[in-house]
N, C-alpha and C positions, 0 to 999 in steps of 0.2 A: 522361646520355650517350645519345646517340641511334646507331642503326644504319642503314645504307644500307638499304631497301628490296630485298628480293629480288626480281629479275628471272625471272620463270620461263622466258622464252624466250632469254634470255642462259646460263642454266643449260643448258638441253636443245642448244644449240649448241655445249658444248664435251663433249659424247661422243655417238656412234657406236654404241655395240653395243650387242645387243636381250637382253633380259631381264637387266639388270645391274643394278640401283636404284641410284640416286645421292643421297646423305642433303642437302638443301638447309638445313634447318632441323631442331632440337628444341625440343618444349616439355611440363615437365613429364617423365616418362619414354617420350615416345611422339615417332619420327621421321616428319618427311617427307621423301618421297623422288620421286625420278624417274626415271623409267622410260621405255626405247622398248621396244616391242613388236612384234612379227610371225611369224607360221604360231603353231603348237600347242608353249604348255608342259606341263609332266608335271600328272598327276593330283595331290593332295596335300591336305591340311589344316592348319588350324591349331589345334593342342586347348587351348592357354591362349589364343588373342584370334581377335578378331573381324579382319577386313580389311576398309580404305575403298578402293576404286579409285572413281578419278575422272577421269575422259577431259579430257583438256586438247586434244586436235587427235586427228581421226581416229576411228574406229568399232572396237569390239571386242566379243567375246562372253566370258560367263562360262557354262560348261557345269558344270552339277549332274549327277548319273545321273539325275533325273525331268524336269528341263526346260533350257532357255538363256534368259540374262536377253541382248539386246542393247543395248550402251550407246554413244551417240553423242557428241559433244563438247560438252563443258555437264552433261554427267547424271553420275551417280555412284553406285553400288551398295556395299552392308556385306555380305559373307559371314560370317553369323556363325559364331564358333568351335566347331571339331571337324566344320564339315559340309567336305566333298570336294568339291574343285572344278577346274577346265581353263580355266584363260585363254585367250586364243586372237584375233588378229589377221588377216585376209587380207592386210591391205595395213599398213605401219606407223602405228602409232600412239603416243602422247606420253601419259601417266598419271601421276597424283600417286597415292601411295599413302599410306596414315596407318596406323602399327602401333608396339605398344610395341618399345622400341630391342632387339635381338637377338633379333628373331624371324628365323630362316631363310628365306627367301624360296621354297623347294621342302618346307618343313616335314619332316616325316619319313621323306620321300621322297627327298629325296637326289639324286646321280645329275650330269651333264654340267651342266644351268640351276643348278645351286646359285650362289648370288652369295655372294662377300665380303660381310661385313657392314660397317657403318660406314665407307663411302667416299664421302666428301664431294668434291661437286662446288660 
């Protein structure tokens, strides 16, 4: 039984709103998902996983309290788990993200960005 191919840019063109992840795919117990981004999300961690962002279009920053990694389109950065971190966009940006399924996407922090979990696009 074969599956269609997932379009990552057919995905990202049918939603609109920024920090909302959208689940494309699973494998094993870990999603991927997609994301648009722009200006400053909450501070926040994740104390059981690591996080993969991965810039699909557009440039972003990830703020630690000791430095900023900046990632371009093509690159991709692991935060690993329990360190605190601030995503953060000027201009919009498209991001694949890779985390085991129900992680919260504002971790223990909470607050206005918290996304639904498990909504596939």
């Amino acid at each position: 039984m074969s599956e269609p191919a997932i379009n990552l840019q057919d995905k990202l063109a049918r939603f609109a709103d920024h920090w909302s992840p959208r689940v494309i795919a699973e494998m094993n117990d870990y999603q991927f998902k997609l994301a648009k981004i722009q200006g400053e999300f909450v501070w926040h961690a994740h104390a059981d996983t690591d996080e993969v962002f991965i810039v699909l279009a557009g440039a972003m920053q990830i703020e630690f309290r000791d430095k900023t990694v900046a990632l371009a389109a093509g690159e991709m950065y692991v935060v690993p788990k329990g360190v605190e971190h601030r995503p953060s966009a000027e201009q919009e940006c498209c991001i694949m993200l890779v985390e085991p399924r129900g992680v919260v996407n504002t971790g223990e922090a909470g607050g206005a960005y918290t996304a639904q979990n498990d909504v596939w696009v």
